[in-house]
C-alpha positions in Angstrom: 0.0 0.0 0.0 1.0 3.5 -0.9 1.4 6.7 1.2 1.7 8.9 -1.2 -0.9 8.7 -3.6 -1.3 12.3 -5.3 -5.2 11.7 -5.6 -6.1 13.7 -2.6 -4.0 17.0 -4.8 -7.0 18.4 -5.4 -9.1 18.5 -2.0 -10.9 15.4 -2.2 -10.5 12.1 -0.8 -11.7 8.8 0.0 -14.0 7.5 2.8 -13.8 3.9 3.9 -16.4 2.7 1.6 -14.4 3.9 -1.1 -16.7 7.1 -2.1 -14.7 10.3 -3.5 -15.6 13.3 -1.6 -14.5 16.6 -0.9 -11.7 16.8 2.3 -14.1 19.9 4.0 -16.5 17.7 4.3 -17.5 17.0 7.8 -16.6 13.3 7.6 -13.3 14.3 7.1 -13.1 16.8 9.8 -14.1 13.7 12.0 -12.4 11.3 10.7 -9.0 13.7 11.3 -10.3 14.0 15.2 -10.6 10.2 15.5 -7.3 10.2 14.3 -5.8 13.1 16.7 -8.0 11.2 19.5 -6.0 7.6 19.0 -2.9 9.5 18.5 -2.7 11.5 22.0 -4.1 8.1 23.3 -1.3 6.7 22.2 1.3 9.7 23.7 -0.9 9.0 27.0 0.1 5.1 27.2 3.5 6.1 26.0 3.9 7.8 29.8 1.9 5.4 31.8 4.2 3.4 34.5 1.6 1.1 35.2 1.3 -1.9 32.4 -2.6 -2.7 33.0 -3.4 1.3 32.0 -1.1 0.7 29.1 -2.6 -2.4 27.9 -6.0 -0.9 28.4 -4.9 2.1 26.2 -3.8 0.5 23.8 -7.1 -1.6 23.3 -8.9 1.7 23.7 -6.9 2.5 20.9 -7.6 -0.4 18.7 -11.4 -0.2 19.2 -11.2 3.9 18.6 -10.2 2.6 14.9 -13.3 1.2 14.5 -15.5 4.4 15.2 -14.8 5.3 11.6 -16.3 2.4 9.9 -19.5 3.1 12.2 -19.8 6.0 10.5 -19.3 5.4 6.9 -23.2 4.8 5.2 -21.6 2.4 2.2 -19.5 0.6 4.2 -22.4 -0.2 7.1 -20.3 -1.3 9.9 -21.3 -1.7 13.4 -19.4 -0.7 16.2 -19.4 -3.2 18.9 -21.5 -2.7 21.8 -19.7 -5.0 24.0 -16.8 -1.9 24.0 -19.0 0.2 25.7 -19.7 -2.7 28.1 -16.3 -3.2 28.8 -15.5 0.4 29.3 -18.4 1.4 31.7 -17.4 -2.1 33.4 -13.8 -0.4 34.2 -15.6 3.2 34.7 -17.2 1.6 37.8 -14.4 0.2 39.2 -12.3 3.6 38.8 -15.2 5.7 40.6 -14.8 3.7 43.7 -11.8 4.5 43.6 -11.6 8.4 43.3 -9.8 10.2 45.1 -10.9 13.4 43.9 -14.6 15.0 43.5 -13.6 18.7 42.2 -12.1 19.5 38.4 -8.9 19.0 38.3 -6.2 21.6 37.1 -4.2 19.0 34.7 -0.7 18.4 35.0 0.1 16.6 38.2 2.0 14.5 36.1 3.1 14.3 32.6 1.4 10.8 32.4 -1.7 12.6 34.2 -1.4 15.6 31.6 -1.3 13.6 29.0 -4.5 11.8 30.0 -6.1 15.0 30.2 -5.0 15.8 26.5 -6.8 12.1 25.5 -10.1 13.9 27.5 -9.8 17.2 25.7 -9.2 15.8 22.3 -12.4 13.2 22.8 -14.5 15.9 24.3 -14.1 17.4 20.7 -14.6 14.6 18.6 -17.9 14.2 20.9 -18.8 17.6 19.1 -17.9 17.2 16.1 -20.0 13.9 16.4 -22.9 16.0 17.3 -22.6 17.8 14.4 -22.1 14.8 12.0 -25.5 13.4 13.8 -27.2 16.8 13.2 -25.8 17.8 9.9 -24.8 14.3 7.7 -27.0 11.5 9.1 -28.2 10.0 12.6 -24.6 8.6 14.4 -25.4 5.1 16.2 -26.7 5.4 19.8 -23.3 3.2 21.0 -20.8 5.3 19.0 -22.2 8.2 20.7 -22.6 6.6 24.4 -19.0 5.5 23.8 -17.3 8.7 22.8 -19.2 10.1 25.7 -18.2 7.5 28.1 -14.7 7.5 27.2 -13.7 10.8 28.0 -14.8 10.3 31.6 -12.9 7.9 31.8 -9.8 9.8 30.8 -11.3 12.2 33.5 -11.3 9.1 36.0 -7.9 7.5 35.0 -6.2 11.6 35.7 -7.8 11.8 38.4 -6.0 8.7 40.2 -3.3 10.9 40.0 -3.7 13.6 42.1 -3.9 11.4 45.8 -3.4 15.1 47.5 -7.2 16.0 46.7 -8.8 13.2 48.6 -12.3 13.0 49.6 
């Protein structure tokens, strides 16, 4: 497979299902955020010292990739529910284990920082989902429960690192 293609030279490009259209397209734009999103997830497991965050990461990562498909009318893929499960699963587990009920001012840590760039970045691509849903066509119930879900839990991950704001 190529990189470097030339075909997107004249501000169009391809969507998963193969259809040409033009890169302002809001598709695109979302399509870019998913991108940024597994990207600074990715920076974010590249600082974590504990191995189970970093594995779970990285899986975040992997079923990020398939938010894209999800979204793509020709290509009709589903985005599996059983990642949301999974995720509000581990969501439960890290809220009874807070240690902090107030916003947090990012940057404890780098690795804590860094988690609060993941929650930033999907707090946007939860907008520009809204606007996909409002403005493209309707966005899957679980994509959007999912997008929602997981940047809490980038909230809930940071926040396990700031143990000077207990309860």
């Amino acid at each position: 497979m190529r990189i470097t293609t030339k075909t997107g030279d004249k501000g169009v490009t391809s969507t998963v299902g193969g259809e040409r259209i033009e890169k302002s397209h809001l598709y695109i734009e979302v399509a870019g955020v998913i991108d940024e999103v597994v990207t600074v997830i990715g920076f974010a497991r590249s600082l974590q010292r504990d191995e189970a965050v970093k594995d779970r990461l990285e899986n975040i990562q992997r079923v990020c990739f398939s938010l894209l498909p999800a979204l793509d009318q020709d290509h009709a893929a589903t985005f599996p529910s059983k990642a949301l499960e999974e995720l509000e699963q581990e969501m439960e587990l890290l809220e009874k284990r807070r240690l902090v009920n107030d916003w947090l001012i990012t940057g404890a840590t780098p690795d804590a920082a860094a988690l609060g760039l993941a929650r930033t970045a999907t707090r946007r691509l939860e907008r520009e989902l809204s606007r996909f849903d409002k403005h493209v066509y309707a966005v899957d119930a679980t994509v959007k429960a999912f997008v929602n879900r997981l940047s809490d839990y980038f909230w809930l991950l940071e926040s396990h690192h700031f143990p000077s704001q207990q309860k």
